[in-house]
MMTF fields as JSON, N, C-alpha, C and O atoms, coordinates in Angstrom:
{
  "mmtfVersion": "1.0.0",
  "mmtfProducer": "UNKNOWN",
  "numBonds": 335,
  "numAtoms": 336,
  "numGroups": 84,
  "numChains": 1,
  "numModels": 1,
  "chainsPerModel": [1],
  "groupsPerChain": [84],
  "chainIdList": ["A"],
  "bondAtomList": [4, 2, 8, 6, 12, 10, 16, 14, 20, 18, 24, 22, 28, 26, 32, 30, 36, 34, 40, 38, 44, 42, 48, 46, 52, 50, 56, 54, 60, 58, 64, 62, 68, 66, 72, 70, 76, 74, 80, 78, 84, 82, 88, 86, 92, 90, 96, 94, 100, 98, 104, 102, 108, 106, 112, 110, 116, 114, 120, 118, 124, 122, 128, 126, 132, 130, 136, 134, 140, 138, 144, 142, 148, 146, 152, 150, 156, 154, 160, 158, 164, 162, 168, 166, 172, 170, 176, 174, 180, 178, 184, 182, 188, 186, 192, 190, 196, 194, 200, 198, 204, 202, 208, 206, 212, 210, 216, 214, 220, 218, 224, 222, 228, 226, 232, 230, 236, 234, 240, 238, 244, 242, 248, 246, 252, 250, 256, 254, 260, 258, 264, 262, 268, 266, 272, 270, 276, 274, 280, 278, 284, 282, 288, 286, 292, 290, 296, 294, 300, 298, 304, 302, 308, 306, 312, 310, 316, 314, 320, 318, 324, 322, 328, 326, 332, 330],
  "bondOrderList": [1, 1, 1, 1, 1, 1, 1, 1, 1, 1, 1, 1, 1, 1, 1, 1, 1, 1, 1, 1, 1, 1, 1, 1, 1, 1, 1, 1, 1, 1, 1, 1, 1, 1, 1, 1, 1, 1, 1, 1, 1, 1, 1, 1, 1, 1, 1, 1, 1, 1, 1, 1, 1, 1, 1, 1, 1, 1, 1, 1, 1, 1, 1, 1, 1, 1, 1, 1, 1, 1, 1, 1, 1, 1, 1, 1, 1, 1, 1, 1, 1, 1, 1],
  "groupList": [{"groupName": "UNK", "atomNameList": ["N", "CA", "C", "O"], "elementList": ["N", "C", "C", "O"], "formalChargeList": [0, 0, 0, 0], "bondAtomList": [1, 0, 2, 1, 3, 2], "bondOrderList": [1, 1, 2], "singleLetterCode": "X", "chemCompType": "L-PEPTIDE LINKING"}],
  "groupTypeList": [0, 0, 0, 0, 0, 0, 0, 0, 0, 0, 0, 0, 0, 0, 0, 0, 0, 0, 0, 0, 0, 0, 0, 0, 0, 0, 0, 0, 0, 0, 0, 0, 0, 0, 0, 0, 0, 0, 0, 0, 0, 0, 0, 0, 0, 0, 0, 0, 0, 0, 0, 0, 0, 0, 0, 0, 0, 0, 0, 0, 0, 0, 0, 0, 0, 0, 0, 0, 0, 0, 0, 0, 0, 0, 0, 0, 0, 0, 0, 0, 0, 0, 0, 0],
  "groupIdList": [1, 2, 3, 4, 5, 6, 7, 8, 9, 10, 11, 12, 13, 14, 15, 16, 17, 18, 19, 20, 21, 22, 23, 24, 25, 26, 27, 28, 29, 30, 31, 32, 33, 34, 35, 36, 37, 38, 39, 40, 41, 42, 43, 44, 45, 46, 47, 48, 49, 50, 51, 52, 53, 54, 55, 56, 57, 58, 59, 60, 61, 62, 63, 64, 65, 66, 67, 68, 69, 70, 71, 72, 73, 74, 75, 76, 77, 78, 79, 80, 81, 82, 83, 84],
  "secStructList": [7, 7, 7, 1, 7, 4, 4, 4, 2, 2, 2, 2, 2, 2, 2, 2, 2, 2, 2, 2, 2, 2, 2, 2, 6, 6, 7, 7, 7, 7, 7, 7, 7, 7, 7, 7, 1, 1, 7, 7, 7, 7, 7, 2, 2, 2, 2, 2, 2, 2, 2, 2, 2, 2, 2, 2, 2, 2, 2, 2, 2, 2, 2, 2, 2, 2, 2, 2, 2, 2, 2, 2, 2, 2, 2, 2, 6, 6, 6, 6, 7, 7, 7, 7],
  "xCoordList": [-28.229, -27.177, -25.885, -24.767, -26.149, -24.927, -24.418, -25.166, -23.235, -23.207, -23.209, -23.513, -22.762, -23.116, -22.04, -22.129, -21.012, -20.06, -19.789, -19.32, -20.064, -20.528, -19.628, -20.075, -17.853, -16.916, -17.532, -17.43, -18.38, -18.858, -20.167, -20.295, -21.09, -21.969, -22.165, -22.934, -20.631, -20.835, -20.354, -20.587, -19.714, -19.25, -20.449, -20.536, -21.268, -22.546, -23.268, -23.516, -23.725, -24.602, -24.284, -25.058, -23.002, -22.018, -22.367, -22.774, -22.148, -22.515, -24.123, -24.563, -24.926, -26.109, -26.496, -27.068, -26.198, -26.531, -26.236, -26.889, -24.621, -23.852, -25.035, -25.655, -25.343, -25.379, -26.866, -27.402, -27.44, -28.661, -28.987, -29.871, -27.867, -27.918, -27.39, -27.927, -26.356, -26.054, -27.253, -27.163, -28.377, -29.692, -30.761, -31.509, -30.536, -30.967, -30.926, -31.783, -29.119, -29.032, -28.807, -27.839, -29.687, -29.875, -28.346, -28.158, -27.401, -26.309, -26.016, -26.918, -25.307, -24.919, -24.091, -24.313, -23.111, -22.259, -22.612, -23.596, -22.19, -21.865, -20.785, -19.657, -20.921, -19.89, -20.173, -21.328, -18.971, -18.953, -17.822, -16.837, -18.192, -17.776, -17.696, -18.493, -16.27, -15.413, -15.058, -14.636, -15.228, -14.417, -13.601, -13.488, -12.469, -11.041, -10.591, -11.164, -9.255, -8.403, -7.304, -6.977, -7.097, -6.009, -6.873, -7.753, -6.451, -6.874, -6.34, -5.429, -6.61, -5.795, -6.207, -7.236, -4.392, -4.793, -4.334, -3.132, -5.117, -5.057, -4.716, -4.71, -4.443, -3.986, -2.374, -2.09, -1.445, 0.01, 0.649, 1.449, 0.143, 0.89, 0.938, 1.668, -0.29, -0.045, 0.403, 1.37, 0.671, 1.803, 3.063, 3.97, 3.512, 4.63, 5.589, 6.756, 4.397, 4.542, 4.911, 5.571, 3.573, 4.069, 5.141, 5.792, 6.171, 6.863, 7.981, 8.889, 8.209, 9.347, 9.455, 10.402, 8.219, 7.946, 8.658, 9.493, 8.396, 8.925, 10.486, 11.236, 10.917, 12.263, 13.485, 14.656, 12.493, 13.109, 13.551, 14.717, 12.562, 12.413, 13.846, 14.571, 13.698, 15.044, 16.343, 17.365, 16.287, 18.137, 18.065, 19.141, 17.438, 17.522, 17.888, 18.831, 16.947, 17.424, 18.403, 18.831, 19.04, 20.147, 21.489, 22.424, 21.215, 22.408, 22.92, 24.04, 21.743, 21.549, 22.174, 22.531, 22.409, 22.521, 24.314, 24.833, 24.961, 26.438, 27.169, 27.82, 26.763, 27.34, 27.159, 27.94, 25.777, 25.433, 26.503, 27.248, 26.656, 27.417, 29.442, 30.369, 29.482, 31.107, 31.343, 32.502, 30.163, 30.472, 30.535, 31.451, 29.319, 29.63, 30.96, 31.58, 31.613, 32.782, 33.953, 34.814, 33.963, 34.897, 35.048, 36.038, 33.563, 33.328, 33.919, 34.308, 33.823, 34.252, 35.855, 36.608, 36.057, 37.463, 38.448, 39.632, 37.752, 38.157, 38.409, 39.418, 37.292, 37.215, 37.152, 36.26, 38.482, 39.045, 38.09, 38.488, 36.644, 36.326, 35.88, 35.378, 36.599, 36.106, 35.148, 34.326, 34.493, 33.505, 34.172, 35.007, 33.605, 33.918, 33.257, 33.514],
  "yCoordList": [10.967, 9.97, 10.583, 10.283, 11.528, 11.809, 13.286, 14.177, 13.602, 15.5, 16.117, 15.622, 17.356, 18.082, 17.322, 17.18, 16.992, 16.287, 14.906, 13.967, 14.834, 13.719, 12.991, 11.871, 12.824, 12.108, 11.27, 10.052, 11.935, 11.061, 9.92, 8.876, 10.418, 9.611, 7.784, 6.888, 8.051, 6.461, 5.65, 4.456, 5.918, 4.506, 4.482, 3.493, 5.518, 5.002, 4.344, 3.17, 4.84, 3.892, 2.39, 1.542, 2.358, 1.131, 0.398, -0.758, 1.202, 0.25, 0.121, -0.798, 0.823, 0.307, -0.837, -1.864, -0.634, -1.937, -3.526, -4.549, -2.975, -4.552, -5.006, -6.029, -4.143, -4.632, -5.098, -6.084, -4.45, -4.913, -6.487, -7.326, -6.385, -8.034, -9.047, -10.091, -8.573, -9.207, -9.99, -11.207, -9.264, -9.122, -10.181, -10.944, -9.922, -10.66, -12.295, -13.076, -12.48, -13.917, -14.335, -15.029, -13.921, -14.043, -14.176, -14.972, -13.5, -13.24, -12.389, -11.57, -12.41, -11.597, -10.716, -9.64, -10.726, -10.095, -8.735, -8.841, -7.66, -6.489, -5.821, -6.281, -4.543, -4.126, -2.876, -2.459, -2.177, -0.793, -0.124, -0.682, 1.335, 2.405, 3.69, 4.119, 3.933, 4.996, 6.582, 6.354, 7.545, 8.342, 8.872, 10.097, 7.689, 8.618, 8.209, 7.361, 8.895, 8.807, 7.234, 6.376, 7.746, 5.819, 5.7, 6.464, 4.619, 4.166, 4.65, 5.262, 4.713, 5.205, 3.629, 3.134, 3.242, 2.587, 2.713, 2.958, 2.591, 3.242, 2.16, 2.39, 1.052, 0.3, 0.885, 1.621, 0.804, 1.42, 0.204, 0.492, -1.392, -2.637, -3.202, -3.967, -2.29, -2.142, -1.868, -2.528, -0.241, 0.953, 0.538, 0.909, -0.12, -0.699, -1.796, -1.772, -2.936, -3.593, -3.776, -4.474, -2.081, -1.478, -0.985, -1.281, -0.159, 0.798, -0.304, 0.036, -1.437, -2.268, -3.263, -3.507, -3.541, -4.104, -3.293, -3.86, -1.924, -0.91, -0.773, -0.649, -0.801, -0.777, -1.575, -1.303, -2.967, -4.113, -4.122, -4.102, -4.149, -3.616, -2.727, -2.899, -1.878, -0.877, -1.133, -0.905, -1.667, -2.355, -3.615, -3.623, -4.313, -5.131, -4.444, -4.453, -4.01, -2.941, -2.239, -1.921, -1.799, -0.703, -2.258, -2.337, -2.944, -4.025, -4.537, -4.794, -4.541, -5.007, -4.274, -4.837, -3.003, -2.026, -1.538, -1.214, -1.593, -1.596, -2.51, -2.225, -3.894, -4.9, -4.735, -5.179, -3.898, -3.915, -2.903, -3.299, -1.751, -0.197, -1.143, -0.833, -1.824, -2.675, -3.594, -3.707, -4.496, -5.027, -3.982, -3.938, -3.208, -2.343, -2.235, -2.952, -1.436, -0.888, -1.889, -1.425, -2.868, -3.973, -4.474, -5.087, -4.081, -4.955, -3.747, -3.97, -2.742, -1.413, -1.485, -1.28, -1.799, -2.023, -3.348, -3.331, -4.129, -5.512, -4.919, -4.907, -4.553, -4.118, -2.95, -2.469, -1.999, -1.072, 0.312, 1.193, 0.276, 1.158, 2.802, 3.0, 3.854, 5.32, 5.68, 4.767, 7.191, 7.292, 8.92, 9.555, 9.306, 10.244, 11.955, 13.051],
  "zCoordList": [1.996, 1.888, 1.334, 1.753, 0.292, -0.563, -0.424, -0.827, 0.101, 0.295, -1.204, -2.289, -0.834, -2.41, -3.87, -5.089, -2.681, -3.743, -4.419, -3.776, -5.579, -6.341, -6.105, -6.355, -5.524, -5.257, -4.458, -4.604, -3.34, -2.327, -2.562, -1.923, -3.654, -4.391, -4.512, -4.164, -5.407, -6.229, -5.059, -5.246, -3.826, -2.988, -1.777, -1.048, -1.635, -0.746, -1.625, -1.352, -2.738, -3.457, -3.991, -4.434, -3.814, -4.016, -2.483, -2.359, -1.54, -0.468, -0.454, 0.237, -1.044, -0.453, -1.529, -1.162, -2.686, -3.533, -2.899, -2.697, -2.699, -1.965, -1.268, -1.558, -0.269, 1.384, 0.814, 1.319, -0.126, -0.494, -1.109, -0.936, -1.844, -2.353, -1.33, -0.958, -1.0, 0.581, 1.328, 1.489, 1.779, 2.354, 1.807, 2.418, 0.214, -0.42, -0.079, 0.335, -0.56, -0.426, 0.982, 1.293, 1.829, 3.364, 3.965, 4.885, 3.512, 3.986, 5.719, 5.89, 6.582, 7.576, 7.243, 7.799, 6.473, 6.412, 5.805, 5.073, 5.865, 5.926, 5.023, 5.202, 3.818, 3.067, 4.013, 4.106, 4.828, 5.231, 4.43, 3.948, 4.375, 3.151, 4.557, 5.392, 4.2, 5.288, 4.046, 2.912, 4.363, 3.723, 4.171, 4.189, 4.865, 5.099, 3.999, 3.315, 3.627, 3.05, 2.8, 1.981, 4.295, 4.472, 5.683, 6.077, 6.174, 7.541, 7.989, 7.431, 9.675, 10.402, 11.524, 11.985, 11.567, 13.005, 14.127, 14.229, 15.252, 16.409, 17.323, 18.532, 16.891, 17.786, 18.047, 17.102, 18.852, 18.925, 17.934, 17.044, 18.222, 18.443, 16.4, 15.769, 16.008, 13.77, 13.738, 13.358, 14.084, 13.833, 14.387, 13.641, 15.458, 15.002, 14.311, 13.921, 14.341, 12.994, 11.499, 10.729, 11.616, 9.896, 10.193, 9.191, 11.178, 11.065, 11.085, 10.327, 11.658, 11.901, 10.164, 9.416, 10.123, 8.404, 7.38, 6.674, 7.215, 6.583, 6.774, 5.806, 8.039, 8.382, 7.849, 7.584, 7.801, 8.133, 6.381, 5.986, 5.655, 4.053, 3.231, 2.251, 4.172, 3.587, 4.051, 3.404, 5.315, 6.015, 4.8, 4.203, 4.447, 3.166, 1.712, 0.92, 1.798, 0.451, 0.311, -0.799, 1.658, 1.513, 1.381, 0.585, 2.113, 2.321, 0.633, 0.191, 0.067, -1.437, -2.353, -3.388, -2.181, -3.161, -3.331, -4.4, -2.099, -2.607, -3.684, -4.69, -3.003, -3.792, -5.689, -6.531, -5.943, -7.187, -7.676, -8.572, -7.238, -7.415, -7.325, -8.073, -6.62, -6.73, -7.759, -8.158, -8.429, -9.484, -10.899, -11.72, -10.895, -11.85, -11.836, -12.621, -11.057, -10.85, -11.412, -12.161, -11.146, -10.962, -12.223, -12.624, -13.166, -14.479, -15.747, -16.894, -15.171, -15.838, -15.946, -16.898, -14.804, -14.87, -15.514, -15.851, -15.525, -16.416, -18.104, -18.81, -18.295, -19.732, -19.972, -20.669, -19.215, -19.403, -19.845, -20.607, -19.134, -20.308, -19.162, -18.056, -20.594, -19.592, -19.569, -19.636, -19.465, -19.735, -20.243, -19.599, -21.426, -21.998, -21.105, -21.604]
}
């Protein structure tokens, strides 16, 4: 079940407990345990979802961020102050 490396250990035995009690309370359902890293999804139609989600995120964020950098500015200048 478990390779030489104990990283890999505690989440099979984690799945076999689940799936065991699972079994128990005459459940169907299923806990599955992957060792990738991230997912990978292979659909094209996630990946551009996430990639347009992500996008959509930072044209917001970037839109957000002048206005903050002009009041500074504006408020610095009211109350005259330099910066040494």
């Amino acid at each position: 079940m478990c390779s030489s490396e104990p990283i890999n250990c505690f989440p099979v035995l984690l799945n076999i407990i689940s799936n065991t009690f699972l079994r128990l309370l005459n459940s169907t359902a299923r806990i599955r345990v992957w060792s990738e890293l991230f997912y990978r999804a292979e659909n094209p139609d996630i990946k551009n979802y996430i990639f347009y989600n992500c996008l959509s995120y930072l044209l917001i964020l970037a839109a957000g961020l002048p206005p903050l950098f002009a009041v500074s500015s504006t408020e610095d200048y009211k109350v005259k102050s330099t910066s040494c």
